[in-house]
Kinemage of the C-alpha trace (Angstrom):
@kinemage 1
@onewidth
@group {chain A} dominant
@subgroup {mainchain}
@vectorlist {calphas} color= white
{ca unk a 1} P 0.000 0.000 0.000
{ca unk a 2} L 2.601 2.291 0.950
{ca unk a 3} L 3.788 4.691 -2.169
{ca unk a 4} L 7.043 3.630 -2.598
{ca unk a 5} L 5.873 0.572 -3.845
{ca unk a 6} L 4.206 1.595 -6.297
{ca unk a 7} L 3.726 5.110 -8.415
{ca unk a 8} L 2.494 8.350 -7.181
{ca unk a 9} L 0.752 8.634 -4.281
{ca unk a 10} L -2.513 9.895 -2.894
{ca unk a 11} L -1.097 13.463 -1.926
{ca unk a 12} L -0.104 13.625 -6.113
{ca unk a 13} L -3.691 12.563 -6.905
{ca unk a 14} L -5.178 15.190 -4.622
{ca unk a 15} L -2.657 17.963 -5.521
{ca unk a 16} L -3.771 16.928 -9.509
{ca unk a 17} L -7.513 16.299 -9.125
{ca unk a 18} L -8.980 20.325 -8.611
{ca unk a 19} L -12.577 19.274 -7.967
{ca unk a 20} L -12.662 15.829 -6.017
{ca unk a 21} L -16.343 15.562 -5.866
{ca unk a 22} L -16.651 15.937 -9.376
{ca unk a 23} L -14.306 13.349 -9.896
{ca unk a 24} L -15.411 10.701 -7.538
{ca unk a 25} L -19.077 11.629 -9.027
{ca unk a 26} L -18.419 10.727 -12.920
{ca unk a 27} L -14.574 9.014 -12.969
{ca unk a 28} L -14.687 6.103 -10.739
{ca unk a 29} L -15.935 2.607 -10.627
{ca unk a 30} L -16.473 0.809 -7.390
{ca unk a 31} L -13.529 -0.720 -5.647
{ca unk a 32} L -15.895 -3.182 -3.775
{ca unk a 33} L -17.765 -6.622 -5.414
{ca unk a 34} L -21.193 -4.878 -4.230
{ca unk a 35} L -20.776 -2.155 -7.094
{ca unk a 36} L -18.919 -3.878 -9.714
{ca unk a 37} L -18.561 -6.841 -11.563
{ca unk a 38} L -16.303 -9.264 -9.620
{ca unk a 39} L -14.293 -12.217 -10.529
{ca unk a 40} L -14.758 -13.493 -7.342
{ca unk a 41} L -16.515 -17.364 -7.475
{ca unk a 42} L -19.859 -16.232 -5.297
{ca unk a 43} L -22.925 -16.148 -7.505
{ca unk a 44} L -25.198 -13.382 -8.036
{ca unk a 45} L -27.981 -15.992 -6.611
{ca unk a 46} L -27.591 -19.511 -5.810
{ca unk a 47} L -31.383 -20.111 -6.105
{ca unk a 48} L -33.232 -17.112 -6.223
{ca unk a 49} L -32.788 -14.023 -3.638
{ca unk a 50} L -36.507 -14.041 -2.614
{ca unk a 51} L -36.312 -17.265 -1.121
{ca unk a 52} L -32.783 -16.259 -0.150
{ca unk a 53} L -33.799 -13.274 1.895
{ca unk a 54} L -36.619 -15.664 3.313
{ca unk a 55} L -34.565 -17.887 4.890
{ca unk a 56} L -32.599 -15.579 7.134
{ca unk a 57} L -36.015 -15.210 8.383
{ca unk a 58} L -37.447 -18.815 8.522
{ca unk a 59} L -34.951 -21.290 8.585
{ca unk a 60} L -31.319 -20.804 7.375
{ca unk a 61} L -28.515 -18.942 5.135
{ca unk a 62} L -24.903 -19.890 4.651
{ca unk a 63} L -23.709 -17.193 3.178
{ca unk a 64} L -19.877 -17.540 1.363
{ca unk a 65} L -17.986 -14.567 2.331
{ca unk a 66} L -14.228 -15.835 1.593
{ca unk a 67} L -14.186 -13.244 -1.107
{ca unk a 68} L -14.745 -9.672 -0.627
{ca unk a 69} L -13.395 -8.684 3.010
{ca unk a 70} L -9.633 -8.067 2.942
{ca unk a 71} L -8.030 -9.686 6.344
{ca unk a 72} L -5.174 -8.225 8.426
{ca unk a 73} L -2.798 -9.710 11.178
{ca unk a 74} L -1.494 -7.617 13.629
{ca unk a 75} L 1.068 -9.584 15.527
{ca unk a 76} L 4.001 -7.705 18.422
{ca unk a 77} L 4.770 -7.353 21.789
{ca unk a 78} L 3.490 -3.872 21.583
{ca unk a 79} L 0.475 -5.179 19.219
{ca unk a 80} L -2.500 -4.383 22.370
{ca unk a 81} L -0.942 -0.930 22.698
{ca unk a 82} L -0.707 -0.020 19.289
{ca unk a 83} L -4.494 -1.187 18.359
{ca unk a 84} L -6.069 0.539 21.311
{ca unk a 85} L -4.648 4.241 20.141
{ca unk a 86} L -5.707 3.574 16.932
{ca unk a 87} L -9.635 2.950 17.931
{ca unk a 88} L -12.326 4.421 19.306
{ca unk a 89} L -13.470 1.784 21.485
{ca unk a 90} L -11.786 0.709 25.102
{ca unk a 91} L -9.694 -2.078 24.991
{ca unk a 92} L -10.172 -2.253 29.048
{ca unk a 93} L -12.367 -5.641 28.796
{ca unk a 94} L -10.922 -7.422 26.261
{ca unk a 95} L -9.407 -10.513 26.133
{ca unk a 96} L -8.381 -13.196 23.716
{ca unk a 97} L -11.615 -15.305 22.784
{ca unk a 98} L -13.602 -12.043 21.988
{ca unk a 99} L -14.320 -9.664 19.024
{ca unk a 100} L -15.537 -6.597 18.631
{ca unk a 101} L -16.550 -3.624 15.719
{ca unk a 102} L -13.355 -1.327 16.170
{ca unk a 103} L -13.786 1.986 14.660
{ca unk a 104} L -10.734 4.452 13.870
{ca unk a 105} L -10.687 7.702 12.955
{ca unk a 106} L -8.638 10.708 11.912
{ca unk a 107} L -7.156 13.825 13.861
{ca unk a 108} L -10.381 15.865 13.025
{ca unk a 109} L -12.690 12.896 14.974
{ca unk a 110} L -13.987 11.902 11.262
{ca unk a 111} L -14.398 8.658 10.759
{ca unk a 112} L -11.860 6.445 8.673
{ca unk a 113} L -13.282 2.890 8.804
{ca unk a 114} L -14.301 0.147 10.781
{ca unk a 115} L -13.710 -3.525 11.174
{ca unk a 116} L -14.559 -6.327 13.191
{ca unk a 117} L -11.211 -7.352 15.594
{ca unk a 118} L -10.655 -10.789 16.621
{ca unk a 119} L -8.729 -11.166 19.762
{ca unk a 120} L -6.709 -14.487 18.952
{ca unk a 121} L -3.753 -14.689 21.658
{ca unk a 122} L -1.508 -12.208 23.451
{ca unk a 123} L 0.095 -10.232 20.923
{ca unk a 124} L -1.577 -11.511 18.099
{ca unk a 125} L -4.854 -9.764 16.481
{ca unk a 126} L -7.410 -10.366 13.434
{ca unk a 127} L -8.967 -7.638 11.571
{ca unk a 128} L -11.964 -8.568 9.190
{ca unk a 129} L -12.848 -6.120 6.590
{ca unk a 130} L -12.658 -1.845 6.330
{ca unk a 131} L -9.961 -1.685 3.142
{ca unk a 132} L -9.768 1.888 4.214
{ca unk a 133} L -8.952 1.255 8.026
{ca unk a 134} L -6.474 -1.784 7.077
{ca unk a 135} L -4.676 0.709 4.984
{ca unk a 136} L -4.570 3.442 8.050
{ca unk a 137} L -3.215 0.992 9.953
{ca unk a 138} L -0.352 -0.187 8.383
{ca unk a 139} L 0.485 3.500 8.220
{ca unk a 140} L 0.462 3.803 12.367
{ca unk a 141} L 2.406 0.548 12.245
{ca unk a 142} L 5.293 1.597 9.764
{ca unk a 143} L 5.283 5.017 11.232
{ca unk a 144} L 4.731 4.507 14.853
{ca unk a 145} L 8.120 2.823 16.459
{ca unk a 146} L 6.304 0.529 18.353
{ca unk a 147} L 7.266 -3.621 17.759
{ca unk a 148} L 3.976 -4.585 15.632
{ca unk a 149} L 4.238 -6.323 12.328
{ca unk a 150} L 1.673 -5.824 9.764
{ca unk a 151} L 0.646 -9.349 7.510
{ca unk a 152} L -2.163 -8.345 4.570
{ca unk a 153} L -4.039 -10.363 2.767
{ca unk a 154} L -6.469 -8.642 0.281
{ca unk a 155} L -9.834 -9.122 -1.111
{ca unk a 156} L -9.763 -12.221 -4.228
{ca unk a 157} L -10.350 -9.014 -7.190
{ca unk a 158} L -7.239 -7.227 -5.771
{ca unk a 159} L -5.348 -10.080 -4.558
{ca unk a 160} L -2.952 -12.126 -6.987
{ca unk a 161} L -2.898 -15.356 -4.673
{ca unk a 162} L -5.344 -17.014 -3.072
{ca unk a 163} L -6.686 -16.398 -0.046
{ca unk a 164} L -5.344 -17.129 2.879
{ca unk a 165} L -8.969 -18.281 4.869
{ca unk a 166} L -12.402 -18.707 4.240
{ca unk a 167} L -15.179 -17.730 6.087
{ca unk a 168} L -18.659 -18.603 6.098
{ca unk a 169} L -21.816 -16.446 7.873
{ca unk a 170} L -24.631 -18.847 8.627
{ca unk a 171} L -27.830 -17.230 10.350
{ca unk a 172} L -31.366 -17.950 10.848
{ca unk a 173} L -33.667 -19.081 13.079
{ca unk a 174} L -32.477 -22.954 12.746
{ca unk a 175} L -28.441 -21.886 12.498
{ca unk a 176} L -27.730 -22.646 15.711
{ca unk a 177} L -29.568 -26.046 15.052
{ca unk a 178} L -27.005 -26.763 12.327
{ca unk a 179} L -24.246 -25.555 13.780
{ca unk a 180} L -25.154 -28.060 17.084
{ca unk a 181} L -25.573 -31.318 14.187
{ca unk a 182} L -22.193 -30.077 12.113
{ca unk a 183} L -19.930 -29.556 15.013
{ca unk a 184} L -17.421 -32.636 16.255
{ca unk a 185} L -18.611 -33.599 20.065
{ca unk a 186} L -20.659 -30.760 21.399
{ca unk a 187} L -20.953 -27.450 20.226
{ca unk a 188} L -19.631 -25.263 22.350
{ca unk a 189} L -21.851 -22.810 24.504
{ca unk a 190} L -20.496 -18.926 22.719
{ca unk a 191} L -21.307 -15.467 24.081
{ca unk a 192} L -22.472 -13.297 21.400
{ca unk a 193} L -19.023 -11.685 19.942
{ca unk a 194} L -16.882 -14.364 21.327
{ca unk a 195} L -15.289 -17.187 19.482
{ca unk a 196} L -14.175 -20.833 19.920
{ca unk a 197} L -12.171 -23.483 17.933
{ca unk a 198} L -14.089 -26.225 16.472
{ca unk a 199} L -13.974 -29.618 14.557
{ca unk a 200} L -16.016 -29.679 11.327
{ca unk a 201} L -15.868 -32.305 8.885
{ca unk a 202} L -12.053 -33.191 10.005
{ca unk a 203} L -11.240 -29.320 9.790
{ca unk a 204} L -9.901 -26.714 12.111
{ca unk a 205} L -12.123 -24.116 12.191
{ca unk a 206} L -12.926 -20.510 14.232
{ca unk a 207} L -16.572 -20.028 15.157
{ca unk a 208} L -17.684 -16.673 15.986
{ca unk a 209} L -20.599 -15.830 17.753
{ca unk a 210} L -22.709 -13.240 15.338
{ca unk a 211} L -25.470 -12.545 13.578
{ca unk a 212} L -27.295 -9.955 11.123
{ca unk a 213} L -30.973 -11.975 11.101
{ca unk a 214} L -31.252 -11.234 15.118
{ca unk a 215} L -30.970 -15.068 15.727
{ca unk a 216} L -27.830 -17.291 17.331
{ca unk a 217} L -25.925 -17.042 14.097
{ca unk a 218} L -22.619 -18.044 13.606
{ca unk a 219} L -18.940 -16.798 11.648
{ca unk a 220} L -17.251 -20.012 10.196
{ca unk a 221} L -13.552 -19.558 9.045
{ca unk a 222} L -10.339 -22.006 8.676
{ca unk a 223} L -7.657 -22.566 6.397
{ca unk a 224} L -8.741 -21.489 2.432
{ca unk a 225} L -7.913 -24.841 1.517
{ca unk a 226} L -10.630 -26.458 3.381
{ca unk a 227} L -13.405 -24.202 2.411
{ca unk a 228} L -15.011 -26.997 0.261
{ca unk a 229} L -14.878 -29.380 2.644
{ca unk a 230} L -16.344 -27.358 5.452
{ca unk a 231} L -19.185 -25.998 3.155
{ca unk a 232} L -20.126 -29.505 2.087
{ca unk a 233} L -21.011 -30.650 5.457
{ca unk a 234} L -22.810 -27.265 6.433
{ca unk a 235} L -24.962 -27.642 3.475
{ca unk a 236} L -25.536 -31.848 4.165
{ca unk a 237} L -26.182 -31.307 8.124
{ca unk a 238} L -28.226 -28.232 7.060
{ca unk a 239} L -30.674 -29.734 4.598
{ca unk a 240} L -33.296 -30.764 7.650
{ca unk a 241} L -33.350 -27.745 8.536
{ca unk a 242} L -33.945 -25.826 5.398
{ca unk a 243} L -30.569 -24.049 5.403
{ca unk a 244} L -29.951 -22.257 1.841
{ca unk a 245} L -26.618 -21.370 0.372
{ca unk a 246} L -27.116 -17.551 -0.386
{ca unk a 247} L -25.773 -15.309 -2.937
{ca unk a 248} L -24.324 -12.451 -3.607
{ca unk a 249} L -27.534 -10.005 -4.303
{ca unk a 250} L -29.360 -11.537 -0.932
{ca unk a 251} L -25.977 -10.676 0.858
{ca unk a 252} L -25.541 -7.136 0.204
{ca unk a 253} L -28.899 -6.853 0.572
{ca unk a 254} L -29.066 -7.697 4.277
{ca unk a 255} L -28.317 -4.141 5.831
{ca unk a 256} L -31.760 -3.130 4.591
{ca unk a 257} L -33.133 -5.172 8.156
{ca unk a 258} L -29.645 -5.381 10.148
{ca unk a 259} L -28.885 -1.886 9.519
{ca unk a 260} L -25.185 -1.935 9.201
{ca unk a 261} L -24.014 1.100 6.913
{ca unk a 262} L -20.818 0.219 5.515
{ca unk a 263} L -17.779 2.000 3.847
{ca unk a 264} L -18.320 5.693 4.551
{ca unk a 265} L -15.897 8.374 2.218
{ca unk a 266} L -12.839 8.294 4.420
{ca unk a 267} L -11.871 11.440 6.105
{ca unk a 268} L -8.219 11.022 4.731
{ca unk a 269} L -8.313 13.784 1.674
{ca unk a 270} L -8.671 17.534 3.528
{ca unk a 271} L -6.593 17.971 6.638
{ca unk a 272} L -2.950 19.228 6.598
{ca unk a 273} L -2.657 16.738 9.340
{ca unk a 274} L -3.534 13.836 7.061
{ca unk a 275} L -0.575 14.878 4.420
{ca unk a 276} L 2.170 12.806 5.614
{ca unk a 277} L -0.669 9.826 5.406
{ca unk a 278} L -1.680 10.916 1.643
{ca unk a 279} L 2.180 11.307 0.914
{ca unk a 280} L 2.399 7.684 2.102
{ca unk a 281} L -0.508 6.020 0.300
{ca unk a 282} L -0.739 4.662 -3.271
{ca unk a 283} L -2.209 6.265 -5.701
{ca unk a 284} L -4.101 3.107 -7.132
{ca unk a 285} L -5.398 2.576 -3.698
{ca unk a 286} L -8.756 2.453 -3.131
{ca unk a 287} L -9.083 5.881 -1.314
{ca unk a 288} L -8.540 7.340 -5.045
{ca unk a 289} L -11.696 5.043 -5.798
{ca unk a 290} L -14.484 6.300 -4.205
{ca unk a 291} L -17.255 6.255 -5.809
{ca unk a 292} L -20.058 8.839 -5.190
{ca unk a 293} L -24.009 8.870 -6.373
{ca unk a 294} L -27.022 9.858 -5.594
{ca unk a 295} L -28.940 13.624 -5.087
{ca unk a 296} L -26.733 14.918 -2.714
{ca unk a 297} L -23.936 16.511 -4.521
{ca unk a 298} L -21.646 18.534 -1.735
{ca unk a 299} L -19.225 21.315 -2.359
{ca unk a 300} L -16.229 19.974 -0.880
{ca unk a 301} L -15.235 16.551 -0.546
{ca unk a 302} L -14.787 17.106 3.389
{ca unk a 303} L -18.909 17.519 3.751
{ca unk a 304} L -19.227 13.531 3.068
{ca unk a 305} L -17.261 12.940 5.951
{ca unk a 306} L -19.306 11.282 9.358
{ca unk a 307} L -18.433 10.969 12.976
{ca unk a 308} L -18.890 7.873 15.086
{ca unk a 309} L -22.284 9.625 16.308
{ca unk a 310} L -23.505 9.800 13.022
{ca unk a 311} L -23.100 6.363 12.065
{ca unk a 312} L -25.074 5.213 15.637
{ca unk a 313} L -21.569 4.189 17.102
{ca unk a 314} L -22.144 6.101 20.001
{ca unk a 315} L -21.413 3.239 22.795
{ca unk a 316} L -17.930 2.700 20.845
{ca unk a 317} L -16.874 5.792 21.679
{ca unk a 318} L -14.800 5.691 24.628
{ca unk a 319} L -12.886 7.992 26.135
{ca unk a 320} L -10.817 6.070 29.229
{ca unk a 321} L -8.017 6.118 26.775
{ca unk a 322} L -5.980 7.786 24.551
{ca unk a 323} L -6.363 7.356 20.812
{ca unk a 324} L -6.321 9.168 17.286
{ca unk a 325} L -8.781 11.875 17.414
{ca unk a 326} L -9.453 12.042 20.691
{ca unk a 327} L -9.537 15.747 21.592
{ca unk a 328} L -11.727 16.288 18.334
{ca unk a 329} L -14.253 13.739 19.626
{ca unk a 330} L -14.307 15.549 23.243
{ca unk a 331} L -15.037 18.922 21.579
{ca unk a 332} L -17.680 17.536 19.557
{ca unk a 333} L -19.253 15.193 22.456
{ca unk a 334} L -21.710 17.677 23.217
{ca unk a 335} L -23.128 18.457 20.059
{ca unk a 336} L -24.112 14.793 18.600
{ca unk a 337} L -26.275 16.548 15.870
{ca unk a 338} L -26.738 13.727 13.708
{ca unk a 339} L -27.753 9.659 14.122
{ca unk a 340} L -28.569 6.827 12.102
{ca unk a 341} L -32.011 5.432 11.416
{ca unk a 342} L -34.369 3.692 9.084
{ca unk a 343} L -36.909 4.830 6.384
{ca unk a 344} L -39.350 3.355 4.815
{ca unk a 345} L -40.421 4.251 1.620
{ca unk a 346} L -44.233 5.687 0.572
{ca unk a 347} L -45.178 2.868 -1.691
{ca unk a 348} L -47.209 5.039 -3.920
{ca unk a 349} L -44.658 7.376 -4.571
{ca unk a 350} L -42.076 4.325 -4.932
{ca unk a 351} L -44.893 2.490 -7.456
{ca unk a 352} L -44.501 6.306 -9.489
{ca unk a 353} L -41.073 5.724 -9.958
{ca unk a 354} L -41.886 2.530 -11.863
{ca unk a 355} L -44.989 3.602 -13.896
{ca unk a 356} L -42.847 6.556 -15.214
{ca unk a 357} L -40.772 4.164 -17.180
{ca unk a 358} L -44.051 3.394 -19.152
{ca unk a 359} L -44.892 7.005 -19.195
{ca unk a 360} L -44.037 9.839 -21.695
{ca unk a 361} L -40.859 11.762 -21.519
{ca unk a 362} L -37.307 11.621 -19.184
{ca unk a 363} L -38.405 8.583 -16.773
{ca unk a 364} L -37.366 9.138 -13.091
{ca unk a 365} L -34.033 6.787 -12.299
{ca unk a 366} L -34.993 2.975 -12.076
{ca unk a 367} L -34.751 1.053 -8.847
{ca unk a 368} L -33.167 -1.856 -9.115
{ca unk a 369} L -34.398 -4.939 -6.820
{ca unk a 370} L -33.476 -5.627 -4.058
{ca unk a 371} L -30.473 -3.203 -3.728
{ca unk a 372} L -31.521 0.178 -4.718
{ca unk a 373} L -28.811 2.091 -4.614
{ca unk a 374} L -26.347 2.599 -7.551
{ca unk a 375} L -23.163 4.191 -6.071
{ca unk a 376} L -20.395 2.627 -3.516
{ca unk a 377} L -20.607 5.780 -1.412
{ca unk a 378} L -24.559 6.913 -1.961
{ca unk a 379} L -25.593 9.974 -1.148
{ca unk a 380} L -29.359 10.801 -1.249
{ca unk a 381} L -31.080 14.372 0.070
{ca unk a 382} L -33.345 14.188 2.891
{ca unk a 383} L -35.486 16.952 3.644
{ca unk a 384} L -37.925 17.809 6.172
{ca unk a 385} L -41.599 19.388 5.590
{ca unk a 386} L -40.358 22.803 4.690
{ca unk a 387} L -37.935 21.359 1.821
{ca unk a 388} L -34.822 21.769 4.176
{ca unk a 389} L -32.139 19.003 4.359
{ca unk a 390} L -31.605 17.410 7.513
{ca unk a 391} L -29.440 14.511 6.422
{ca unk a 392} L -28.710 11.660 3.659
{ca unk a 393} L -29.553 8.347 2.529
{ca unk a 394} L -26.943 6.085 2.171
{ca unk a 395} L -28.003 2.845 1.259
{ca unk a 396} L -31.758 1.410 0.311
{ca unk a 397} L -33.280 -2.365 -0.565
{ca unk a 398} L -35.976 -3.443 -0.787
{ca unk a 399} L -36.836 -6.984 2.031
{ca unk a 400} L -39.051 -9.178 1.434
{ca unk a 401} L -39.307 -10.238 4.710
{ca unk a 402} L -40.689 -6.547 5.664
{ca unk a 403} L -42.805 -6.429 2.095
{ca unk a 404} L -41.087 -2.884 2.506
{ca unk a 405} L -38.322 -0.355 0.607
{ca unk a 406} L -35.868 0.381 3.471
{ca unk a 407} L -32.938 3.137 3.457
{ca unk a 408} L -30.481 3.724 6.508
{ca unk a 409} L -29.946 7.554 6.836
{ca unk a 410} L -27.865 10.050 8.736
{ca unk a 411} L -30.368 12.619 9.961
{ca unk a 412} L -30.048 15.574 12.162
{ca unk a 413} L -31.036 13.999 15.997
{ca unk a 414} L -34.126 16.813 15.839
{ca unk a 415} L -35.919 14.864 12.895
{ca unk a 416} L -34.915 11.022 13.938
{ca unk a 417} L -37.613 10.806 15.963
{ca unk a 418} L -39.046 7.068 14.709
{ca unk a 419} L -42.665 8.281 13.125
{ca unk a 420} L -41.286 11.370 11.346
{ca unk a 421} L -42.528 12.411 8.291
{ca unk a 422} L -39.964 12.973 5.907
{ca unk a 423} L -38.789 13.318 2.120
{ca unk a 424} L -35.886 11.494 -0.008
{ca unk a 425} L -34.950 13.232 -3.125
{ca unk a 426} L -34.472 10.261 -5.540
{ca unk a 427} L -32.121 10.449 -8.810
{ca unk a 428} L -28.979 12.624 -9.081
{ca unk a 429} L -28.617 15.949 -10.230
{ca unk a 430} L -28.664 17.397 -13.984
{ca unk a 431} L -29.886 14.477 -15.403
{ca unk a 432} L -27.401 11.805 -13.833
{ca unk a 433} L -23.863 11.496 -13.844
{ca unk a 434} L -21.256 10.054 -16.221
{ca unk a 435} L -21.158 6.770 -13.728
{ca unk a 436} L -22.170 3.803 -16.435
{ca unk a 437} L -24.800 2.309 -14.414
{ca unk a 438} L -26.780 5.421 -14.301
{ca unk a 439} L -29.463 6.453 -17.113
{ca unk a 440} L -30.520 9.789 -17.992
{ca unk a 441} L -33.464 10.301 -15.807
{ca unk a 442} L -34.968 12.761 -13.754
{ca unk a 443} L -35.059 13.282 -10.274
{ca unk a 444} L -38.571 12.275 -7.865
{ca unk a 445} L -39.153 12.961 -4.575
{ca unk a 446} L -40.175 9.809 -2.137
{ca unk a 447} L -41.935 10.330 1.095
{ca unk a 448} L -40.611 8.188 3.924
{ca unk a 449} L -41.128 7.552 7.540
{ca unk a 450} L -38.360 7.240 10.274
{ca unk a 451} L -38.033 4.016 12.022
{ca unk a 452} L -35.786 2.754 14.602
{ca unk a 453} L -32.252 1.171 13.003
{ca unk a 454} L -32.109 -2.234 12.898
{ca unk a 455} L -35.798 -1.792 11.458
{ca unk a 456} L -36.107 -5.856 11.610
{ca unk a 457} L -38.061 -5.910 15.200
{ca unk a 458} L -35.630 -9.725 15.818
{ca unk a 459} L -32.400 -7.744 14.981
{ca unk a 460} L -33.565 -5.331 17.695
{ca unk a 461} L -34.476 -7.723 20.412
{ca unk a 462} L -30.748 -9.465 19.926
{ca unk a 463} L -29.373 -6.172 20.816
{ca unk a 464} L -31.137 -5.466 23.558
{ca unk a 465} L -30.531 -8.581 24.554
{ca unk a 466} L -26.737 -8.145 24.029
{ca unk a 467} L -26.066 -4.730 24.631
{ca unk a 468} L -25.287 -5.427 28.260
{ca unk a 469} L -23.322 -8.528 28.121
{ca unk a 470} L -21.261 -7.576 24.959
{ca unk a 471} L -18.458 -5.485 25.391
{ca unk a 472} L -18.779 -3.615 21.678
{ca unk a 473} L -20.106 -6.642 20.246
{ca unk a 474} L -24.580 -5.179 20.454
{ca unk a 475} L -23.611 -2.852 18.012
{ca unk a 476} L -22.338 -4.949 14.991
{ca unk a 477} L -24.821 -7.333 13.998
{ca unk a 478} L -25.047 -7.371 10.381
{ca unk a 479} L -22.704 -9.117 8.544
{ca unk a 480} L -22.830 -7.469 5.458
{ca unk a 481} L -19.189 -5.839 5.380
């Protein structure tokens, strides 16, 4: 990652690129596999993703997610120290057997990324997903003089080997059911966001304790070469109980209930104290690929960028230690202006959206099913009865499990009452963008009501249930990363 290993670096792109929104608004393609075309070997649907979003709900899904979540080790005698600056969360409780969503940010108290953390052994860490975060982090570690050592291993479309793991997400109602019949001996008793070592099918393997359906659902992963193996006898001891293999549409579509807003614009591009960070970075990296969409269309780059607060994260935030960002976050604790929630779309505007594609003249921009949204980093205006913005929607899909169109927003805390009448401006600006996957359309405003985030009432009851006992682990419950 670091520019001297390859050309240029992200301080050249900046320094060369006069107008980054416009940029990241026509010029890029997606980075991730949920707004591209991937070469990765998960299909777009195994059976169909109707039934596939079903059975989170009513019996099973093994979804395959060996593929699009770069890893990270973080090994050292000074590894503990070195993590627990870097995050937002307190390290104060936690121990090797547990997990947890670990959140970083920059000097400003913006966010950079998130991850989920696996606490393996003294001096020895896991960290699941956030390419943006991994990349931070090997920064701190080559720049920090502390005794860490940094091992990568990168998502399958950026990665030239294989992959190092696999690692399977089963959840549903009758999960834990499969996971008790699949196991060697008995399955181990695991605290939600804790992990154990298990026997399956003659295989090592890590089982962690999670779910995005609000049921006892389970992260599988072992060694990439027994991925096969492992996923044979899921699907074998899972065919009682109705367990489905689930692709790639039905996955990205699960934040919709869970409510897990992923891969915000990183706040790396803007602040002088970032420059010695940009200087570092690549310029093929994937901070020069964001990808922007939707209505919202800011002025400056640095108005994309979110807080902990306004992602929901406020439990992470902890302040019994010192870490990046910091004295930012204490400045800001006090003003909190903006949250996460849920909206659910008017259906009768949402069926006008449709008819006007059978209608004379520019159509308004198509919704595609289930996932709605058409940009990596989506952006969508959210105003309040007088035709004032109060915040954005960043990702919407449609469940079948809710019969509903559901978007998770950042909206000022004054209009996130759940109940709220509000409006989403629907389409982007001037006709659309230069981005390939949109079509010249124009733009339509959707009424929507604010609902509580996770909007799935069983993904709310397992973290109520969890929020207590959990020591970060009752706020990351989709799986969707």
């Amino acid at each position: 990652m670091a520019s001297g290993d390859r050309p240029g670096s992200l301080q050249d792109f900046v320094g060369a690129t006069p107008d980054l929104v416009d940029h990241f608004f026509n010029e890029t393609l997606s980075p991730h596999v949920s707004g591209r075309r991937t070469k990765a070997p998960v299909p777009l649907e195994w059976s169909n993703w109707r039934d596939e979003q079903r059975a989170w709900r009513e019996t099973a899904i093994l979804f395959d997610q060996s593929h699009h979540m770069p890893q990270m080790w973080v090994r050292g005698p000074d590894a503990f120290r070195f993590l627990n600056r870097i995050g937002v969360n307190s390290f104060s409780k936690f121990e090797p057997g547990k997990a947890k969503q670990f959140v970083g940010c920059s000097p400003s108290g913006h966010m950079i990324g998130e991850c989920v953390i696996y606490y393996h052994e003294a001096d020895a860490f896991e960290l699941v997903s956030g390419m943006h975060f991994q990349n931070w982090i090997q920064f701190q570690a080559e720049t920090c003089g502390q005794d860490v050592r940094i091992e990568r291993d990168l998502a399958t479309a950026d990665n030239p080997g294989q992959r190092s793991k696999f690692r399977f997400g089963m959840d549903g109602p009758h999960a834990e059911r499969v996971f008790r019949d699949v196991v060697e001996g008995a399955a181990p008793e695991i605290p939600f966001f804790n992990f154990r070592k298990v026997r399956i099918a003659g295989c090592d393997v890590v089982a962690l304790r999670h779910g995005m359906a609000g049921h006892k659902g389970v992260e599988l992963s072992g060694r990439y070469e027994d991925a096969e193996i492992v996923r044979a006898a899921l699907l074998a001891a899972g065919r009682k109980h109705g367990l489905r293999a689930g692709g790639t549409i039905a996955y990205f579509s699960t934040g919709a209930e869970s409510g897990w807003i992923g891969y915000p614009v990183p706040a790396v591009f803007t602040d002088e104290a970032m420059r010695p960070y940009r200087e570092w970075l690549a310029a093929d990296s994937w901070e020069v690929r964001v990808q922007l969409g939707g209505s919202y269309r800011a002025a400056s780059i640095a108005d994309y960028y979110v807080t902990p607060w306004d992602m929901g994260y406020d439990r992470l935030v902890n302040f019994d230690h010192d870490f990046i960002g910091r004295e930012a976050l204490q400045r800001m604790a006090g003003e909190k202006r903006r949250t996460a929630v849920s909206l659910v779309w008017n259906k009768d505007d949402l069926e006008g959206i449709f008819r006007s594609a059978f209608e004379p003249g520019l159509p308004a921009k198509q919704i595609n099913y289930p996932i709605a949204h058409y940009a990596f980093q989506h952006h969508d205006m959210v105003q309040n009865g007088r035709g004032e913005m109060i915040g954005v929607s960043v990702y919407s899909a449609y469940s079948v499990n809710e019969r509903e169109m559901i978007a998770l927003a950042i909206l000022d805390r004054d209009h996130a009452e759940p109940g709220t009448e509000v409006t989403l401006i629907w389409g982007e600006p001037d006709g659309g963008s230069r981005k390939p996957q949109v079509e010249r359309h124009r733009q339509a405003a959707v009424r929507a009501v604010v609902a509580p985030k996770p909007y799935a009432r069983t993904v709310q009851e397992l973290k109520l249930a969890t929020i207590d006992r959990s020591a970060d682990g009752g706020r990351a419950l989709a799986s969707g990363r």
